[in-house]
C-alpha positions in Angstrom: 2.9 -34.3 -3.8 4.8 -31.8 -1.6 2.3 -29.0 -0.7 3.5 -25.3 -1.3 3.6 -22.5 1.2 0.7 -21.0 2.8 -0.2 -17.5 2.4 -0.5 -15.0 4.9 -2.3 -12.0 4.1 -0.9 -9.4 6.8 -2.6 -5.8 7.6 -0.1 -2.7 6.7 1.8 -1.7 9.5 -0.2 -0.4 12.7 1.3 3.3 12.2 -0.3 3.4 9.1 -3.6 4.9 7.9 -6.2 2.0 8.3 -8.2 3.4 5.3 -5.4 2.3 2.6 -7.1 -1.0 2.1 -3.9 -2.3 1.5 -2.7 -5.9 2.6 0.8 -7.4 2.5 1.1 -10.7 1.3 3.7 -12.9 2.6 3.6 -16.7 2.3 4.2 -18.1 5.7 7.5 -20.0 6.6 9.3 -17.3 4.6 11.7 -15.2 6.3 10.1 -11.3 6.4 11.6 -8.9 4.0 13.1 -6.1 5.2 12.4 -2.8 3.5 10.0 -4.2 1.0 7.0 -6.4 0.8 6.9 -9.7 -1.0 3.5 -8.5 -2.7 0.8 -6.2 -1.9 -3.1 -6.8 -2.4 -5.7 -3.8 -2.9 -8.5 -2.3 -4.3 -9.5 0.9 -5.4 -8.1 3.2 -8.2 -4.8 2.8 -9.9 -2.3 5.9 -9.9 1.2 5.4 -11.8 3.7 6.7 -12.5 7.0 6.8 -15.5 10.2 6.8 -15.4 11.2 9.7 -12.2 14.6 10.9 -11.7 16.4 12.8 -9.4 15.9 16.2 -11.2 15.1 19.3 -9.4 12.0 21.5 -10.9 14.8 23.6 -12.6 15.4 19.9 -14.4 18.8 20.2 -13.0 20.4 17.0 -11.4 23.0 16.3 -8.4 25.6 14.3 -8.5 26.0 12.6 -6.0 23.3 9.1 -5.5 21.5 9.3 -2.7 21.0 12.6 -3.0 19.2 12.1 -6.8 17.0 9.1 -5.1 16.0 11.7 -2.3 14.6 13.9 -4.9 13.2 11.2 -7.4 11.1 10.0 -4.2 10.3 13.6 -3.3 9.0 13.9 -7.1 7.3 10.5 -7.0 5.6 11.5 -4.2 4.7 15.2 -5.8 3.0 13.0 -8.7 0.8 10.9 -6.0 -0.3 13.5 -4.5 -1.5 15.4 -8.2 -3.3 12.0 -8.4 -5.2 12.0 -5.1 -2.7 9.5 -3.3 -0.1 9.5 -0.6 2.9 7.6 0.0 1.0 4.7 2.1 -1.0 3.6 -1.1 2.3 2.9 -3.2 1.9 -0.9 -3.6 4.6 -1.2 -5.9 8.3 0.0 -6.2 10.7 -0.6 -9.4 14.1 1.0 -9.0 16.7 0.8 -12.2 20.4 1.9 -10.6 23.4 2.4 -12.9 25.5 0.7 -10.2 24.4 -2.0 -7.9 27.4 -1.2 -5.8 26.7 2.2 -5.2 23.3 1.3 -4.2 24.4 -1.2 -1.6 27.2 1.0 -0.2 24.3 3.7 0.9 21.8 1.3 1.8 21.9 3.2 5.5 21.6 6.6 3.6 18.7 5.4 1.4 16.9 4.1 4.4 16.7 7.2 5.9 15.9 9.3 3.1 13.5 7.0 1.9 11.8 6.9 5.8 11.6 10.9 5.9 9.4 10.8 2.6 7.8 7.7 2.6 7.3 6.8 6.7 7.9 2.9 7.3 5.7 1.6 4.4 7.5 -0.9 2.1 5.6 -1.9 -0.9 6.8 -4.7 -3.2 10.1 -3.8 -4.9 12.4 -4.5 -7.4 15.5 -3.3 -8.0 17.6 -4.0 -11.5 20.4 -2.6 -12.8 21.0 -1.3 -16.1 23.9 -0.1 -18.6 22.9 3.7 -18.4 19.5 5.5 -18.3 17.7 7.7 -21.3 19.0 11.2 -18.5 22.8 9.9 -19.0 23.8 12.3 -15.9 21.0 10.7 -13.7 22.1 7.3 -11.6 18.3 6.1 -10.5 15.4 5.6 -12.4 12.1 4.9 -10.1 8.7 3.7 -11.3 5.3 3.5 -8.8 2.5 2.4 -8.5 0.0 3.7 -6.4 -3.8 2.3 -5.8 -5.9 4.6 -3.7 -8.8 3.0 -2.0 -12.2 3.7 -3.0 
C-alpha cells in the first residue's frame, strides 16, 4: 500500500516574531508555495474576521483593483489590531475576486501592496471567484483569520 507524504512542520520565517507560535505545515516532496502556506498550525486565541472590502472609513470605494485590496488589507489589519493581533498571527487568508483575470494581471502589484502591510508572512489561502459581491461596486472580498498566541 503506497505510503503518503510526510509532513514537515516548518518554523515561520526567521524575520518574524518568534512569539507567534505559529508553524507552517508543508508535506515534504511538495514543491513550496509561493505567497501562501499550504496550512498553518497554532495555538492561542482565535481572532476573525467578515467579509472586508476595499472601502475607505468614509465607506467610499476606488475603482481601480489593487487599489481596493490595498485598503481591504489595510482594514483587515485595523480589525487585528482592535482584537489584540498583528498581521504575523493571520493563519488563514480567503480572498473572493470578481475577476480571476484581473487578479492574475496584478499579481506583481498585489505582492507589493500586500508585503508593505503584511511583511513576508503567507498564511494559508484561498482564492475563489465569484459572480459579483453583496458591495456591487467592490471587486475583492477578504476574510481572516487570526490566532494570537497565549
Amino acid at each position: 500500500m503506497p505510503k503518503g507524504p510526510s509532513l514537515a512542520v516548518l518554523p515561520v520565517a526567521d524575520n518574524e516574531a518568534s512569539d507567534t507560535g505559529l508553524q507552517i505545515l508543508q508535506p515534504s516532496g511538495w514543491p513550496m508555495p509561493k505567497g501562501y502556506a499550504n496550512g498553518m498550525a497554532a495555538d492561542g486565541r482565535l481572532v476573525v474576521t467578515g467579509g472586508v472590502i476595499g472601502w475607505n472609513i468614509a465607506g467610499e470605494l476606488a475603482d481601480e483593483f489593487v487599489a481596493q485590496v490595498r485598503q481591504a488589507l489595510s482594514n483587515i489589519a485595523a480589525i487585528l489590531a482592535e482584537g489584540g493581533a498583528r498581521p504575523e498571527h493571520l493563519v488563514r487568508l480567503t480572498w473572493y475576486v470578481v475577476d480571476i483575470e484581473e487578479y492574475l494581471a496584478n499579481l506583481k502589484s498585489l505582492g507589493q501592496v500586500y508585503r508593505e502591510i503584511f511583511g513576508a508572512h503567507y498564511p494559508a489561502m484561498a482564492l475563489v471567484q465569484v459572480v459579483r459581491l453583496v458591495e456591487k461596486a467592490a471587486r475583492v472580498e477578504i476574510e481572516a483569520t487570526a490566532v494570537v498566541p497565549r
